[in-house]
C-alpha positions as a Markdown table, in Angstrom:
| # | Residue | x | y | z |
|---|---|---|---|---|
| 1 | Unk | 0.0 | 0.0 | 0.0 |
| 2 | Unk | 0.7 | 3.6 | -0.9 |
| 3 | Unk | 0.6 | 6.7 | 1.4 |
| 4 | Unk | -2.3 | 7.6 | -0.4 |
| 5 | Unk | -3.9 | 5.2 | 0.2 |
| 6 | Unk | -3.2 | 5.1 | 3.9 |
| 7 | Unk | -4.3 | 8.9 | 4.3 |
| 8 | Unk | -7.8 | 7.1 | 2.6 |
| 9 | Unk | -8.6 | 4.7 | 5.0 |
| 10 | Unk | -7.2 | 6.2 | 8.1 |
| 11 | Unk | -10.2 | 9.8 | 6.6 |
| 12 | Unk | -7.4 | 12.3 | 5.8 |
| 13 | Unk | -7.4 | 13.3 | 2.4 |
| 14 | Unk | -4.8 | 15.0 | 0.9 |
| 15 | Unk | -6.0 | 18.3 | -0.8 |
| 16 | Unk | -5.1 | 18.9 | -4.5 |
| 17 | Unk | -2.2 | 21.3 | -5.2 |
| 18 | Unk | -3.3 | 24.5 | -5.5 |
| 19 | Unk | -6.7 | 24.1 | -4.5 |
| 20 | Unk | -8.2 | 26.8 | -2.2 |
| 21 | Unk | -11.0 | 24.7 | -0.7 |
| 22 | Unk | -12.3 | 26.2 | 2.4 |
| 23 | Unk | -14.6 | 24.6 | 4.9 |
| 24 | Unk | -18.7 | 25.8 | 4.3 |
| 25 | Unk | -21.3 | 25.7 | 6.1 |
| 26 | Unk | -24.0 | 23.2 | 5.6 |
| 27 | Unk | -26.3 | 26.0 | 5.0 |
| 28 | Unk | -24.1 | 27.7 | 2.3 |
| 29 | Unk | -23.5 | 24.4 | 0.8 |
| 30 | Unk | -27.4 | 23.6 | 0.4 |
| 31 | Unk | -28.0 | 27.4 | -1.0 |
| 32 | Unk | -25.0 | 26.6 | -3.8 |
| 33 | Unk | -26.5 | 23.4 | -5.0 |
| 34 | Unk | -30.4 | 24.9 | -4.8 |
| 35 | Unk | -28.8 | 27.3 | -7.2 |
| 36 | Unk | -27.3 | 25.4 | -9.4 |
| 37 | Unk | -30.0 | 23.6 | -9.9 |
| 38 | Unk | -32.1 | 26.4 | -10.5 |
| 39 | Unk | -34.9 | 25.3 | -8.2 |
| 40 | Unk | -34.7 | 28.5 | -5.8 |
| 41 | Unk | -37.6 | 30.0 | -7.2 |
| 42 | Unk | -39.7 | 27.3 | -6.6 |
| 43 | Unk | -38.7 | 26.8 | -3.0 |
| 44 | Unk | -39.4 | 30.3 | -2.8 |
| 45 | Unk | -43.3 | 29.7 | -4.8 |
| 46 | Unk | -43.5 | 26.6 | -2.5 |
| 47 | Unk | -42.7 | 28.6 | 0.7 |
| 48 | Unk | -45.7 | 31.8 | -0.6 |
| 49 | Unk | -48.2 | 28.7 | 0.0 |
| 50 | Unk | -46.9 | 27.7 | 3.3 |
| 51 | Unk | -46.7 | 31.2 | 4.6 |
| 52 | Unk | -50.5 | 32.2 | 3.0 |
| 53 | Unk | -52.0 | 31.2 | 6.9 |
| 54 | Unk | -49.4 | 32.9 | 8.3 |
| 55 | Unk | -49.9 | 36.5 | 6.7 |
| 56 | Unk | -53.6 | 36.8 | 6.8 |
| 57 | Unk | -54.8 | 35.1 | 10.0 |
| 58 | Unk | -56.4 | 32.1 | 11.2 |
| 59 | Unk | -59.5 | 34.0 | 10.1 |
| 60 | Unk | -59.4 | 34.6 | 6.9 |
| 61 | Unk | -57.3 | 31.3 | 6.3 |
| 62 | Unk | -60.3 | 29.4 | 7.2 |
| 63 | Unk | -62.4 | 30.5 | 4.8 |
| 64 | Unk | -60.0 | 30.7 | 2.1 |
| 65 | Unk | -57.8 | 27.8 | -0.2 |
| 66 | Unk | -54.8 | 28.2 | -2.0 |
| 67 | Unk | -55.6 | 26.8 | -5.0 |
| 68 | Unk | -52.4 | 27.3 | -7.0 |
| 69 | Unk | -49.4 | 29.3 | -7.9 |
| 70 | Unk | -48.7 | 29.4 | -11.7 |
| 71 | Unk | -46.5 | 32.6 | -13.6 |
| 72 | Unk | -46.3 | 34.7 | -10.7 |
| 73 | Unk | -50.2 | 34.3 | -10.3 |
| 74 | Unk | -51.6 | 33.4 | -6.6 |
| 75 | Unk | -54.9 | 31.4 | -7.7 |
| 76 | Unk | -57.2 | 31.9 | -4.0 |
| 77 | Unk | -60.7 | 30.3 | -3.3 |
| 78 | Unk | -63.0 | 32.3 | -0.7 |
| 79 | Unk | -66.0 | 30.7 | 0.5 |
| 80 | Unk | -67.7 | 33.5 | 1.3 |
| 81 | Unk | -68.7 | 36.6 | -0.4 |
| 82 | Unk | -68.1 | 39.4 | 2.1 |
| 83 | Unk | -64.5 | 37.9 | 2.7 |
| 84 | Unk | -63.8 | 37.9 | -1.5 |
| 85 | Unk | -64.5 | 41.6 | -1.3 |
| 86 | Unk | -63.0 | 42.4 | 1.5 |
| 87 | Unk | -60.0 | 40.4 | 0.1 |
| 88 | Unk | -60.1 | 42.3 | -3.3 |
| 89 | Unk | -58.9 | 45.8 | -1.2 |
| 90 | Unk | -56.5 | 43.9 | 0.6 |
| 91 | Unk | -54.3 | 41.4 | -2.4 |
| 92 | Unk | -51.9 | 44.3 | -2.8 |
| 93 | Unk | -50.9 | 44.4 | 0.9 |
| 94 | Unk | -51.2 | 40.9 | 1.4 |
| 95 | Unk | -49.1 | 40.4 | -2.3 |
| 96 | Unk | -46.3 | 42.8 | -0.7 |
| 97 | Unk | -45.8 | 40.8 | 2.6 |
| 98 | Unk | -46.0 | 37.4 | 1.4 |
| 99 | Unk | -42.6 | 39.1 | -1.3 |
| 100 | Unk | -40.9 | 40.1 | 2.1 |
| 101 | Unk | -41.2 | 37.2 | 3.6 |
| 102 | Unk | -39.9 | 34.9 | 1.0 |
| 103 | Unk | -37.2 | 37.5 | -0.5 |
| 104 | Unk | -38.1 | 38.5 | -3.8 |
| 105 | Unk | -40.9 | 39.6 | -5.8 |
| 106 | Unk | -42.1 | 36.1 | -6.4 |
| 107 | Unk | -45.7 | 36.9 | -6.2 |
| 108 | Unk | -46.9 | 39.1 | -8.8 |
| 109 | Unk | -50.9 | 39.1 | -8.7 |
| 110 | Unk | -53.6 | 37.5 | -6.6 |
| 111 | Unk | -56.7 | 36.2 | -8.3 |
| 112 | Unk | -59.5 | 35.8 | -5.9 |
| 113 | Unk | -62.2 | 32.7 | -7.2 |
């Protein structure tokens, strides 16, 4: 056997010449890969749906039921006629904190059903 190959079994590796690998953190190292693989967006779409409870109340979540996200477009049911309107003045405000919360202008209209 080798002194390679000893440095293998024994869990020391020896680094590559020239290489200027630094330790990362486990959450830097899950953000690089989300990114490469281009799927940040829809963590962040999946997250809007999550957080939908969370930035309008118990209330209004209880009569209301994310039906979708598609294009930008937040699809909502609402059961109940006097909630849909009083939704209809409220999608802009409700559209700008679900953005802040999930770091981007992800959602850019909310269509009330």
């Amino acid at each position: 056997m080798n002194a390679e190959t000893d440095r293998r079994k024994s869990g020391v590796y020896k680094y590559r010449a020239g290489a200027t690998s630094r330790p990362v953190s486990a959450g830097d190292a899950i953000r690089q890969v989300v990114d490469r693989l281009g799927i940040a967006e829809k963590l962040k779409q999946q997250r809007v749906l999550s957080l939908w409870e969370e930035i309008v109340g118990k209330d209004i979540a209880a009569v209301t039921q994310v039906e979708g996200f598609r294009w930008g477009q937040l699809t909502v049911s609402v059961q109940n006629p006097t909630y849909r309107h009083w939704l209809r003045f409220q999608c802009e405000t409700i559209r700008q904190n679900l953005n802040r919360e999930v770091g981007g202008e992800v959602v850019k209209t909310i269509r009330l059903q």
